[in-house]
PDB file of N, CA, C and O in Angstrom:
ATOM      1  N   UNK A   1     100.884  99.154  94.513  1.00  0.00           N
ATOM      2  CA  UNK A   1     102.138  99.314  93.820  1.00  0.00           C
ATOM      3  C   UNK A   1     103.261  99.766  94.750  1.00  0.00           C
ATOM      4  O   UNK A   1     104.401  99.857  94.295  1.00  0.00           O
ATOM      5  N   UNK A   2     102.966 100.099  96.228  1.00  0.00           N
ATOM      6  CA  UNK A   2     103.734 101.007  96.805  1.00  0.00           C
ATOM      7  C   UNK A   2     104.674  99.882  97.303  1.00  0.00           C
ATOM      8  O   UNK A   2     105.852 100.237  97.357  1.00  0.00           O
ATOM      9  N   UNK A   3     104.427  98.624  97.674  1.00  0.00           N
ATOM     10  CA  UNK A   3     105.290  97.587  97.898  1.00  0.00           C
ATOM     11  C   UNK A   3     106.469  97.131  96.788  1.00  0.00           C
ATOM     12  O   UNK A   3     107.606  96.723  97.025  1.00  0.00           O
ATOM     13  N   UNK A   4     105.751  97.359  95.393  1.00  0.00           N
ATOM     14  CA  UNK A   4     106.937  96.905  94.593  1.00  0.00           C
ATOM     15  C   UNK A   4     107.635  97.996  94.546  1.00  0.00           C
ATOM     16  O   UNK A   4     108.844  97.775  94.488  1.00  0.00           O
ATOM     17  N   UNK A   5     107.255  99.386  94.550  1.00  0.00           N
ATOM     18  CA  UNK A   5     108.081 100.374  94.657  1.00  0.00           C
ATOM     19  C   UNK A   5     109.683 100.154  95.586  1.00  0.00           C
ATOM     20  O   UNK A   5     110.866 100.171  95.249  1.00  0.00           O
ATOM     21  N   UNK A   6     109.000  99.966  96.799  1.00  0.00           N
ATOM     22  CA  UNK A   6     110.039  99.630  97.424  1.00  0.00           C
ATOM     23  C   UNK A   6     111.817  99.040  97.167  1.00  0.00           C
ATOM     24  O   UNK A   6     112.983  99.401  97.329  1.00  0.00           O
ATOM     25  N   UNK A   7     110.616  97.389  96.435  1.00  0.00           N
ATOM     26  CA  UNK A   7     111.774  96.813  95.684  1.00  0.00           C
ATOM     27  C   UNK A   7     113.162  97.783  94.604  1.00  0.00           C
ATOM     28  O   UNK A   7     114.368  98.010  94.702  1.00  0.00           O
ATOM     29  N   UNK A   8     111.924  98.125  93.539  1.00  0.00           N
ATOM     30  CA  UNK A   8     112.548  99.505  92.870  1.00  0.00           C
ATOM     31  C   UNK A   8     113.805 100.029  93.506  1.00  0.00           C
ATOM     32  O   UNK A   8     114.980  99.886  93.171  1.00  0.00           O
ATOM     33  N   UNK A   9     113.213 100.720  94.583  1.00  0.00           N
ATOM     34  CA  UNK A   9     114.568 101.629  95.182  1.00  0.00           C
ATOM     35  C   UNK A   9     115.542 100.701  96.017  1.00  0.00           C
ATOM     36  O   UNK A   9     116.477 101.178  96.660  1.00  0.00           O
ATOM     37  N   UNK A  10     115.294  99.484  95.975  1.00  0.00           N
ATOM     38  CA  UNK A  10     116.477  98.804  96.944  1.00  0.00           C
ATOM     39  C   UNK A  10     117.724  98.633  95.682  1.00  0.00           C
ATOM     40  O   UNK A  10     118.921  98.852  95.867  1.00  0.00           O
ATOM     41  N   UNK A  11     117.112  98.202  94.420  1.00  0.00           N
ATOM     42  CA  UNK A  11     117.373  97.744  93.103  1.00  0.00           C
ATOM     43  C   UNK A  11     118.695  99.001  92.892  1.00  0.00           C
ATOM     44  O   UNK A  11     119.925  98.961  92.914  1.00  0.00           O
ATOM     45  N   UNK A  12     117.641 100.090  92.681  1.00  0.00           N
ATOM     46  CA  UNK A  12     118.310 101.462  92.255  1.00  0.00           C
ATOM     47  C   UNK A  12     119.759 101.898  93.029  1.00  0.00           C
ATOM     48  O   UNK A  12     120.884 102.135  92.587  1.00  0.00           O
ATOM     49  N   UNK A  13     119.182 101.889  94.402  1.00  0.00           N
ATOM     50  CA  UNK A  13     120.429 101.484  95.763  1.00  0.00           C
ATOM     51  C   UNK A  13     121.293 100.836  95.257  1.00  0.00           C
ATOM     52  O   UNK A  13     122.266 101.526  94.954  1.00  0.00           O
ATOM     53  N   UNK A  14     121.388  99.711  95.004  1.00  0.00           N
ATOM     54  CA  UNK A  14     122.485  98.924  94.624  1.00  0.00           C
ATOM     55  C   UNK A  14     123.297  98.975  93.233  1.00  0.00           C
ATOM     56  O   UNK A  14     124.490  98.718  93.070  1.00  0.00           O
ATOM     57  N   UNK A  15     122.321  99.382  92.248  1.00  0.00           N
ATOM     58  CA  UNK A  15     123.483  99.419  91.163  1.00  0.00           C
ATOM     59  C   UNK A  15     123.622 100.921  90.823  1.00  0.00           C
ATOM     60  O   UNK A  15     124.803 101.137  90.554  1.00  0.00           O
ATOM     61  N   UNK A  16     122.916 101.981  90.735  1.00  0.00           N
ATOM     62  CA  UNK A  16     122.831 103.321  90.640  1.00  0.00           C
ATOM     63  C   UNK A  16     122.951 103.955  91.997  1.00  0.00           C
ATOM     64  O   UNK A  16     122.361 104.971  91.629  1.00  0.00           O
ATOM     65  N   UNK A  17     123.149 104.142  92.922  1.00  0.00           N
ATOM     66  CA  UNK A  17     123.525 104.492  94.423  1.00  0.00           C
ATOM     67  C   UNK A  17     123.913 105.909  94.097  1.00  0.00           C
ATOM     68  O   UNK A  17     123.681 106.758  94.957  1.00  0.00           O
ATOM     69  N   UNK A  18     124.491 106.283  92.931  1.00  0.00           N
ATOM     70  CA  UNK A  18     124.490 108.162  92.686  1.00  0.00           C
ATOM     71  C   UNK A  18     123.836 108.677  91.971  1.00  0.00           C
ATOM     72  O   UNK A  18     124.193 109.738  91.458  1.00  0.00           O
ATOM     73  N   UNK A  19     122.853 108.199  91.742  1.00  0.00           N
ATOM     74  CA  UNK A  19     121.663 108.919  90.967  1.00  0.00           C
ATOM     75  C   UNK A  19     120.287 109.076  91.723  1.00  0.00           C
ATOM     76  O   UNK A  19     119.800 108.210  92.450  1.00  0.00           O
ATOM     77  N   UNK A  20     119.706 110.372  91.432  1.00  0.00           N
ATOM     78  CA  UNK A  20     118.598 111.417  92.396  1.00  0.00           C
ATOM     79  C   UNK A  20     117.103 110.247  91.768  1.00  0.00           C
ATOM     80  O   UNK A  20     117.083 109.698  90.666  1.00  0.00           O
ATOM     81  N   UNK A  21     116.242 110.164  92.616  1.00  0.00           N
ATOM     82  CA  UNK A  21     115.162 109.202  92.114  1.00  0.00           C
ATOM     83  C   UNK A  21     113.615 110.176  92.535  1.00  0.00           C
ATOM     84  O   UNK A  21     113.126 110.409  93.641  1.00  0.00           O
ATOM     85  N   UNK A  22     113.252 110.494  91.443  1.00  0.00           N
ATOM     86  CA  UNK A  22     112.126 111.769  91.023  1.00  0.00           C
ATOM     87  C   UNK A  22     110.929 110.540  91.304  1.00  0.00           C
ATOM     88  O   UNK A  22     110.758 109.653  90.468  1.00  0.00           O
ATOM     89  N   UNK A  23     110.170 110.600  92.518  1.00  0.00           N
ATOM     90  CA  UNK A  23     108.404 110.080  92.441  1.00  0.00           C
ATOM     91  C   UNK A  23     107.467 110.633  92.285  1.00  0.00           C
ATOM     92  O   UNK A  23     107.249 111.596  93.020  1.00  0.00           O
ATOM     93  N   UNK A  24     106.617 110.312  91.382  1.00  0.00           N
ATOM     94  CA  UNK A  24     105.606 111.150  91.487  1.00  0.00           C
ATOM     95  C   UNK A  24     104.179 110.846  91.547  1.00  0.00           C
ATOM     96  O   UNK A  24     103.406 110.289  90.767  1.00  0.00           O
ATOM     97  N   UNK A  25     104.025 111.523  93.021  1.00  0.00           N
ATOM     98  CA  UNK A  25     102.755 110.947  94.638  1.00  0.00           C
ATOM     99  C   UNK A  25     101.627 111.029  93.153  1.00  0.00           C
ATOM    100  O   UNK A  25     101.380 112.083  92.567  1.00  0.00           O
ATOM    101  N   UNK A  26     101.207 110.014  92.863  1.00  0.00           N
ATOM    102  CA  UNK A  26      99.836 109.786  92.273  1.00  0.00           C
ATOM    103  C   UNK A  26      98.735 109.354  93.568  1.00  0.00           C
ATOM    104  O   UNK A  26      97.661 108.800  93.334  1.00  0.00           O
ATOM    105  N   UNK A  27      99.138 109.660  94.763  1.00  0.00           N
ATOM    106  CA  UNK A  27      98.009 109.301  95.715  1.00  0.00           C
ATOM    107  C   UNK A  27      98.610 108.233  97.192  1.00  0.00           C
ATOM    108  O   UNK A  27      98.139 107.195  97.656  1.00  0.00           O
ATOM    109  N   UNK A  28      99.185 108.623  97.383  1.00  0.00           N
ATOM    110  CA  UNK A  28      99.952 107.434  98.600  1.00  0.00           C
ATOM    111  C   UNK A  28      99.449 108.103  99.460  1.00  0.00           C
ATOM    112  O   UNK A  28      99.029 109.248  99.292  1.00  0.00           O
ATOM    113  N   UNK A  29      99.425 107.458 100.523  1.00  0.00           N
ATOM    114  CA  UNK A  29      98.935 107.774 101.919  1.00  0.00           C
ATOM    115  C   UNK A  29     100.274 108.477 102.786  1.00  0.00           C
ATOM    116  O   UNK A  29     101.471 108.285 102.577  1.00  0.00           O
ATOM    117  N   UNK A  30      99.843 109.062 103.481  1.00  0.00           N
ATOM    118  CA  UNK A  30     100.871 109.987 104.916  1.00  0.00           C
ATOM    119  C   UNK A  30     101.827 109.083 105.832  1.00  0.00           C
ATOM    120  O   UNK A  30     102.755 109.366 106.590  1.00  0.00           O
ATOM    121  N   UNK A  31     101.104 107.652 105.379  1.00  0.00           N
ATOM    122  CA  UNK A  31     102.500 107.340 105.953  1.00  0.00           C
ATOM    123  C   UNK A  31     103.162 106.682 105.176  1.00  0.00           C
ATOM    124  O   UNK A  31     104.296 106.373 105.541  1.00  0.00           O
ATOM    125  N   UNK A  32     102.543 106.114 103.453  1.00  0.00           N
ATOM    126  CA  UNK A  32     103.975 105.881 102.913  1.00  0.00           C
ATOM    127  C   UNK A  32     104.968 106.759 102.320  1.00  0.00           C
ATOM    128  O   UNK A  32     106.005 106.439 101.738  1.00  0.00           O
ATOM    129  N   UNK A  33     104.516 107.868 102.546  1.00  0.00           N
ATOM    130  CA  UNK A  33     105.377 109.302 101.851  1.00  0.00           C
ATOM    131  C   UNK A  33     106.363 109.579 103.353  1.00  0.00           C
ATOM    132  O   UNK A  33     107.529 109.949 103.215  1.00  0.00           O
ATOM    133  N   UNK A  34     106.022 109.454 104.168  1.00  0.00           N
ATOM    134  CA  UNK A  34     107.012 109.333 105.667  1.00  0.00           C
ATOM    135  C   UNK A  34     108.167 108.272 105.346  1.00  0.00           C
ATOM    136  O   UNK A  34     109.393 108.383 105.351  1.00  0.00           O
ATOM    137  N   UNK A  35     107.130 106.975 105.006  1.00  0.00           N
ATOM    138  CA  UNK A  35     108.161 105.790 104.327  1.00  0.00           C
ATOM    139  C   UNK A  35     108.921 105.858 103.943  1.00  0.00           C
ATOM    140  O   UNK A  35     110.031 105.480 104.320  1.00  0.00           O
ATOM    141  N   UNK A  36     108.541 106.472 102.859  1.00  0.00           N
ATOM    142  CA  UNK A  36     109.436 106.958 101.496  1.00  0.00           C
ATOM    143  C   UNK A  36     110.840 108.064 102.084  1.00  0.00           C
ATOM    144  O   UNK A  36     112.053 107.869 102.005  1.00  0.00           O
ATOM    145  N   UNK A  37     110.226 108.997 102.550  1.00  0.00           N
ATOM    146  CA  UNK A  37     111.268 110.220 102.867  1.00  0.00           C
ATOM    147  C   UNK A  37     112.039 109.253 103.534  1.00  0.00           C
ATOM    148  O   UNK A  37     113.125 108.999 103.014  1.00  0.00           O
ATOM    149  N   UNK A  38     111.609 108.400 104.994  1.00  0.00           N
ATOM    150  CA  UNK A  38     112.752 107.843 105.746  1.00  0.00           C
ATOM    151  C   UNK A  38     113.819 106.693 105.116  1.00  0.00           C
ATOM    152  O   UNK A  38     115.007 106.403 105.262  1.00  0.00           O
ATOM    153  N   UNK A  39     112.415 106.116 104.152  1.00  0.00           N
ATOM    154  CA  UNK A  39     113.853 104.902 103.268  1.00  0.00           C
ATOM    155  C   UNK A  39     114.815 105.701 102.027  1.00  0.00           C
ATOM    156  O   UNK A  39     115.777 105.172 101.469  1.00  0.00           O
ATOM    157  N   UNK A  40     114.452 106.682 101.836  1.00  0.00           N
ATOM    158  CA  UNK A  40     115.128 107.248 100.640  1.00  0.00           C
ATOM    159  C   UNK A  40     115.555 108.620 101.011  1.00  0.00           C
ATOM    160  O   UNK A  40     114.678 109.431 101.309  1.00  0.00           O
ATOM    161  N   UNK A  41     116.524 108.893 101.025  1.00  0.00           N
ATOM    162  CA  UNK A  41     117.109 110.467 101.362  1.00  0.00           C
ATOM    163  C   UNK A  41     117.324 111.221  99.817  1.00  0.00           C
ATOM    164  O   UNK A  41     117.235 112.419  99.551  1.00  0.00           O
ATOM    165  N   UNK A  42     117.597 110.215  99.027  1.00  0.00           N
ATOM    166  CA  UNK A  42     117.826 110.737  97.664  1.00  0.00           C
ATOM    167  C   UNK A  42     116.476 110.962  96.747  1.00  0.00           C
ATOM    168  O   UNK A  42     116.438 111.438  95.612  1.00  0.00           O
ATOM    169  N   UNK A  43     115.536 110.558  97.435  1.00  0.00           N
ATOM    170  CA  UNK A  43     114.188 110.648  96.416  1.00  0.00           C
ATOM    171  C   UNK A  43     113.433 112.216  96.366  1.00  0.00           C
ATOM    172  O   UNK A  43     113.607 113.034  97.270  1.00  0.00           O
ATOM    173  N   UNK A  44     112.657 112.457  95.278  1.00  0.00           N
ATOM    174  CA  UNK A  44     112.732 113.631  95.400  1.00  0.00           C
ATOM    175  C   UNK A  44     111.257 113.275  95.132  1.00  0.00           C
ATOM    176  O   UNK A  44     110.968 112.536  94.191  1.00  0.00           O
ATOM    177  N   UNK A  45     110.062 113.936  96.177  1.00  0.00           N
ATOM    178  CA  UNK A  45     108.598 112.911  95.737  1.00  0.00           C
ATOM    179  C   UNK A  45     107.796 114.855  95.194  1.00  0.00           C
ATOM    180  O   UNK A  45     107.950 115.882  95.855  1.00  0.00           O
ATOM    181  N   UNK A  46     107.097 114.738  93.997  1.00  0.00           N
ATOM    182  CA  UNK A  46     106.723 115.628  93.414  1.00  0.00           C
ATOM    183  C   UNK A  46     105.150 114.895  93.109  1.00  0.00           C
ATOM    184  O   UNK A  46     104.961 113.870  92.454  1.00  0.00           O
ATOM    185  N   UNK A  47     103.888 115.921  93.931  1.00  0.00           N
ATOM    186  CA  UNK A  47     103.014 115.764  94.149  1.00  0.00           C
ATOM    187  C   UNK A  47     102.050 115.978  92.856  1.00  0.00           C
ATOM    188  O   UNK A  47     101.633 117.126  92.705  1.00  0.00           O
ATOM    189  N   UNK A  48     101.670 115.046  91.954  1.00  0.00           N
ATOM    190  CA  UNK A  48     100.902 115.336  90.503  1.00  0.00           C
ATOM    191  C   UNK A  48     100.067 116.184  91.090  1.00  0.00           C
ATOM    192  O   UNK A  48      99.514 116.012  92.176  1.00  0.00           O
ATOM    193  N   UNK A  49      99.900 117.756  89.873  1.00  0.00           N
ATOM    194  CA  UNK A  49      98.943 118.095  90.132  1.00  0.00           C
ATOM    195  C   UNK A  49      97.665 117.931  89.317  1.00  0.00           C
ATOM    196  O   UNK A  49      97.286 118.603  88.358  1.00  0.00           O
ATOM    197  N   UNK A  50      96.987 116.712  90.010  1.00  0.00           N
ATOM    198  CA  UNK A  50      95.447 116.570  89.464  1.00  0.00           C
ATOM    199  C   UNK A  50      94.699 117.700  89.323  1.00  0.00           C
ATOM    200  O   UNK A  50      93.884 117.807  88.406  1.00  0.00           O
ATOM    201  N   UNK A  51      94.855 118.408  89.992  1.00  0.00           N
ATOM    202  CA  UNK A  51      93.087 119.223  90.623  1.00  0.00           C
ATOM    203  C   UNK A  51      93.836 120.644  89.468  1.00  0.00           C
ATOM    204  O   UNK A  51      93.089 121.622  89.475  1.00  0.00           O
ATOM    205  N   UNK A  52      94.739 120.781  88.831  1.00  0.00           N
ATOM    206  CA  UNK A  52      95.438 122.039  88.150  1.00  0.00           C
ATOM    207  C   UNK A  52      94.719 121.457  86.769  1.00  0.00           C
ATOM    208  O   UNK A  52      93.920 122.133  86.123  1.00  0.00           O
ATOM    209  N   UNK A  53      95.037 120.375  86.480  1.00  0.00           N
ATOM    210  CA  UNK A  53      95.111 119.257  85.138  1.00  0.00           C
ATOM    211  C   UNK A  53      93.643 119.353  84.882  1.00  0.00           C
ATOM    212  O   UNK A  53      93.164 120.022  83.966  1.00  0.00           O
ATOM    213  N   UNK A  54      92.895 118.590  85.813  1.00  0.00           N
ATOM    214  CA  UNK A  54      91.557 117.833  86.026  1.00  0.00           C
ATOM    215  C   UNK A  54      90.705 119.122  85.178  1.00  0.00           C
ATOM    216  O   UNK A  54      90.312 118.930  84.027  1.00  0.00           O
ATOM    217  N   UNK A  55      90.563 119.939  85.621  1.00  0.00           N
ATOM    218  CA  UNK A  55      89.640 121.300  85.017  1.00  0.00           C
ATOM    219  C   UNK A  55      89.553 121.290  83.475  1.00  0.00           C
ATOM    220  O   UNK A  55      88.553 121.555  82.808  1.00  0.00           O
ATOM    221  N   UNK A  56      90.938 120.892  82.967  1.00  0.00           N
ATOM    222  CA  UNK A  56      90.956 120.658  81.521  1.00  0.00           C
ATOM    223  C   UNK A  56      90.740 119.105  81.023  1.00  0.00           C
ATOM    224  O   UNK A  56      90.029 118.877  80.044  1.00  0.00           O
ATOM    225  N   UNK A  57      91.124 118.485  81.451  1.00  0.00           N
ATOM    226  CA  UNK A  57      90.674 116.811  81.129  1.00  0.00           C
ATOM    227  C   UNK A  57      90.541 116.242  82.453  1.00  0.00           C
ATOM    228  O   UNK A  57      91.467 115.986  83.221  1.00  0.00           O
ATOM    229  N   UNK A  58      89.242 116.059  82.657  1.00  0.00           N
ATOM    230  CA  UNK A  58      89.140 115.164  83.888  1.00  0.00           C
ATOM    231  C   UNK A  58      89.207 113.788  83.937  1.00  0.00           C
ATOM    232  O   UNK A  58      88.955 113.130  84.947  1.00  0.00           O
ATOM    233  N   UNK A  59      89.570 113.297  82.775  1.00  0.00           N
ATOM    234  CA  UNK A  59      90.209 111.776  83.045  1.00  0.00           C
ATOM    235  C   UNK A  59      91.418 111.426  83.352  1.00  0.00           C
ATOM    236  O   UNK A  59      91.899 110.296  83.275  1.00  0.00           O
ATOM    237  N   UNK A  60      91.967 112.484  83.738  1.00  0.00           N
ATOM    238  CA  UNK A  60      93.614 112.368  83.952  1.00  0.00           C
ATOM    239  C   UNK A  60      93.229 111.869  85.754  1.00  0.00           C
ATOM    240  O   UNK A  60      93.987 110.979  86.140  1.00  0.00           O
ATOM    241  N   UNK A  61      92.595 112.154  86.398  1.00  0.00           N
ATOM    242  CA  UNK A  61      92.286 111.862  87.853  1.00  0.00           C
ATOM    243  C   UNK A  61      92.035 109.844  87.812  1.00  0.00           C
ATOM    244  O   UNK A  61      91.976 109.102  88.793  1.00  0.00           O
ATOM    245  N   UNK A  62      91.969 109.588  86.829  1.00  0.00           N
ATOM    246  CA  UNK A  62      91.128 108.060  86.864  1.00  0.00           C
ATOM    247  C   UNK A  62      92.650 107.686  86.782  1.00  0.00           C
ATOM    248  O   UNK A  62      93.444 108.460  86.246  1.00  0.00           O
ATOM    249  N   UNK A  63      93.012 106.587  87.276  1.00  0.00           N
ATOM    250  CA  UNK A  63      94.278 106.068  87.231  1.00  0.00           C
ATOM    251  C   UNK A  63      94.636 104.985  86.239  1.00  0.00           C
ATOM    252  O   UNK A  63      95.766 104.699  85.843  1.00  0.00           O
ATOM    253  N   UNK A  64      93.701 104.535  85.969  1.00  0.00           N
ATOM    254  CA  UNK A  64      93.696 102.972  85.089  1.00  0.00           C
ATOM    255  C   UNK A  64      93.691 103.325  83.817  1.00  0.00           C
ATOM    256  O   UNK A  64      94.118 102.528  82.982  1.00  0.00           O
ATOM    257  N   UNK A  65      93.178 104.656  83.414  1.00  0.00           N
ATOM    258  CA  UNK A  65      93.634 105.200  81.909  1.00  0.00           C
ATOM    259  C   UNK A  65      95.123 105.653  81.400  1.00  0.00           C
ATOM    260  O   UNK A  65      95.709 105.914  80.349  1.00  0.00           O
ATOM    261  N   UNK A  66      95.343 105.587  82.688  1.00  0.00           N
ATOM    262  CA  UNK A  66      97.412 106.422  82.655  1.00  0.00           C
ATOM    263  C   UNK A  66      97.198 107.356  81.867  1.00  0.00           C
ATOM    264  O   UNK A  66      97.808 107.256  80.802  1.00  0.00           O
ATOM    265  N   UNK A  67      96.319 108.561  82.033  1.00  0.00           N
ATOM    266  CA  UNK A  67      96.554 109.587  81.244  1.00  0.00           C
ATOM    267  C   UNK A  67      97.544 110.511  81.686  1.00  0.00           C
ATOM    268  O   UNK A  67      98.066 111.384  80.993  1.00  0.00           O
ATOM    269  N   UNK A  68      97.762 110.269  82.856  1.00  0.00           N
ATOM    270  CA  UNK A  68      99.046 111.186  83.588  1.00  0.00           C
ATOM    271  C   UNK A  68     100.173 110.855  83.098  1.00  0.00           C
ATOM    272  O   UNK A  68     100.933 111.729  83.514  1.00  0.00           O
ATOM    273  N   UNK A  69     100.929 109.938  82.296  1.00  0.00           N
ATOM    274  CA  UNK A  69     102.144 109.625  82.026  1.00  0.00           C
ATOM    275  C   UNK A  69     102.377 111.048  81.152  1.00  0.00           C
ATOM    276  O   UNK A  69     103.260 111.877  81.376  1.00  0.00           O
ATOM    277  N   UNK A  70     101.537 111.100  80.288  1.00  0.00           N
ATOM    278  CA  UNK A  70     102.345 112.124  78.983  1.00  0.00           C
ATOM    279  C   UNK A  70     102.675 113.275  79.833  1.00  0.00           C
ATOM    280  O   UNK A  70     103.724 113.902  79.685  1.00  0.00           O
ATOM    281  N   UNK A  71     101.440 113.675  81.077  1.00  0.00           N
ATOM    282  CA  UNK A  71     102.589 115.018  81.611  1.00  0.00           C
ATOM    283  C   UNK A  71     103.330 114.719  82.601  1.00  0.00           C
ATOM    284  O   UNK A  71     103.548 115.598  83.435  1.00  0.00           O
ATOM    285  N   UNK A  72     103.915 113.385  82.765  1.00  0.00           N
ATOM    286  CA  UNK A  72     105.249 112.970  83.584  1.00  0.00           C
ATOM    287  C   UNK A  72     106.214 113.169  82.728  1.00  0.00           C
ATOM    288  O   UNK A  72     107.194 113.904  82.849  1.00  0.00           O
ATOM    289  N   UNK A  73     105.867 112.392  81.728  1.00  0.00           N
ATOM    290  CA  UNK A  73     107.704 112.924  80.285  1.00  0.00           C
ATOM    291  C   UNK A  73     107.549 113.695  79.983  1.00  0.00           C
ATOM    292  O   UNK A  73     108.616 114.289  80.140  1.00  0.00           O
ATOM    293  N   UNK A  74     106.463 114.728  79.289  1.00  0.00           N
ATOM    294  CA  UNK A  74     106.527 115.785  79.294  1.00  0.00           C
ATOM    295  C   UNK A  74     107.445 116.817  80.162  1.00  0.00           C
ATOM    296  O   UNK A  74     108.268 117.502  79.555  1.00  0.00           O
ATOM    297  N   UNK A  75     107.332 116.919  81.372  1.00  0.00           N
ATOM    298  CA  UNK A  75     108.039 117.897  82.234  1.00  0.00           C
ATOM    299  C   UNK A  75     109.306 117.182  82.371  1.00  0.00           C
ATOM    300  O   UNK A  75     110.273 117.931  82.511  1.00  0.00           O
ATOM    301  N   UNK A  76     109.632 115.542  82.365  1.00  0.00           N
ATOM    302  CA  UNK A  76     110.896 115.219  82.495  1.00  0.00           C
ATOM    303  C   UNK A  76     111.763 115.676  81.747  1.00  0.00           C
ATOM    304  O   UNK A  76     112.942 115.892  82.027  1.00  0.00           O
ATOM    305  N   UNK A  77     110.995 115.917  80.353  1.00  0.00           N
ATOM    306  CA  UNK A  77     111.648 116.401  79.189  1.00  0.00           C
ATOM    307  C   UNK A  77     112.260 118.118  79.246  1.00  0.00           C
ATOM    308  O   UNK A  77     113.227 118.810  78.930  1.00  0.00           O
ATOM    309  N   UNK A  78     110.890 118.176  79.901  1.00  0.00           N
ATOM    310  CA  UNK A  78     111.296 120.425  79.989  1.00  0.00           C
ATOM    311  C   UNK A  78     112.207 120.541  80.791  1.00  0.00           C
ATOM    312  O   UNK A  78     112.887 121.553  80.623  1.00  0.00           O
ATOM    313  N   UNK A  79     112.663 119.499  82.106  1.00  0.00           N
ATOM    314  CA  UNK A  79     114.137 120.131  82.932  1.00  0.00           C
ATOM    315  C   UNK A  79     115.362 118.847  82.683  1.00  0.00           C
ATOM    316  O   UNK A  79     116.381 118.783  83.370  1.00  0.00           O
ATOM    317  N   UNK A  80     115.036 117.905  81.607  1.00  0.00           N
ATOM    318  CA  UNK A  80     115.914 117.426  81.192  1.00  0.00           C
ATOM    319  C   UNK A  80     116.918 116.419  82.081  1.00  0.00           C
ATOM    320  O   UNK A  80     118.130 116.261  82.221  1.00  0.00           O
ATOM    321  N   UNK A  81     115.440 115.725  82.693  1.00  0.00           N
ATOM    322  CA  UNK A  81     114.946 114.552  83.466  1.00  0.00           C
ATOM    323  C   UNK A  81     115.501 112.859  82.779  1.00  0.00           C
ATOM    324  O   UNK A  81     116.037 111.859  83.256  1.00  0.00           O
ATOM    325  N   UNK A  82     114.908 113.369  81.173  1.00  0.00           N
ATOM    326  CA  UNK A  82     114.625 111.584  80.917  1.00  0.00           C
ATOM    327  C   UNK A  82     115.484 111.003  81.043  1.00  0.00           C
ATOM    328  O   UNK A  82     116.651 111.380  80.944  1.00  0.00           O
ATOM    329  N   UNK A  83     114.966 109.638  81.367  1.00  0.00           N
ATOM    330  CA  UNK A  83     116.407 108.644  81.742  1.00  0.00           C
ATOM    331  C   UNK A  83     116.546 107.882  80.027  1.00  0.00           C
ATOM    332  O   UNK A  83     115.592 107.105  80.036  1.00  0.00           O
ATOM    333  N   UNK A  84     116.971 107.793  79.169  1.00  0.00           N
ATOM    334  CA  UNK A  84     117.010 106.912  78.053  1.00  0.00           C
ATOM    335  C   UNK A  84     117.664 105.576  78.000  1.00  0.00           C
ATOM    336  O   UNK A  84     118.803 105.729  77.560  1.00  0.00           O
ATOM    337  N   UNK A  85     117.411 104.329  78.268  1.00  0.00           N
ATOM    338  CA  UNK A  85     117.787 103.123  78.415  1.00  0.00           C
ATOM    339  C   UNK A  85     117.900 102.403  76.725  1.00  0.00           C
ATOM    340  O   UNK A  85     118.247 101.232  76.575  1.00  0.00           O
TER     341      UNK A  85
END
């Protein structure tokens, strides 16, 4: 996914160029988070915490269930994050 990501932020670049872009590292490697920091100055990359989560539902670690979304809006919601389209 980290390739279409890319696209994403070229997208975002061009028509939103003043708005802050919140990622959140479900698992990328050390050098696409280098990637990331060097192609994006505006991104702000926030590291899921699995291993905090996992103790209470350990299917949130499996990726293909997307159980991690609800505590992505969730917290987008608590600092008043969401984007509404």
């Amino acid at each position: 996914y980290f390739d279409g990501l890319q696209g994403v932020i070229h997208t975002l670049d061009t028509y939103w160029s003043d708005h802050r872009i919140i990622f959140y590292d479900l698992g990328i490697s050390s050098e696409q988070e280098t990637l990331l920091r060097t192609k994006c100055a505006r991104c702000t990359i926030i590291k899921f915490p699995f291993s905090s989560i996992e103790k209470y539902a350990s299917h949130i670690g499996i990726l293909k269930y997307f159980a991690f979304k609800p505590f992505v809006i969730q917290v987008n919601r608590l600092f008043d994050k969401m984007i509404d389209f």
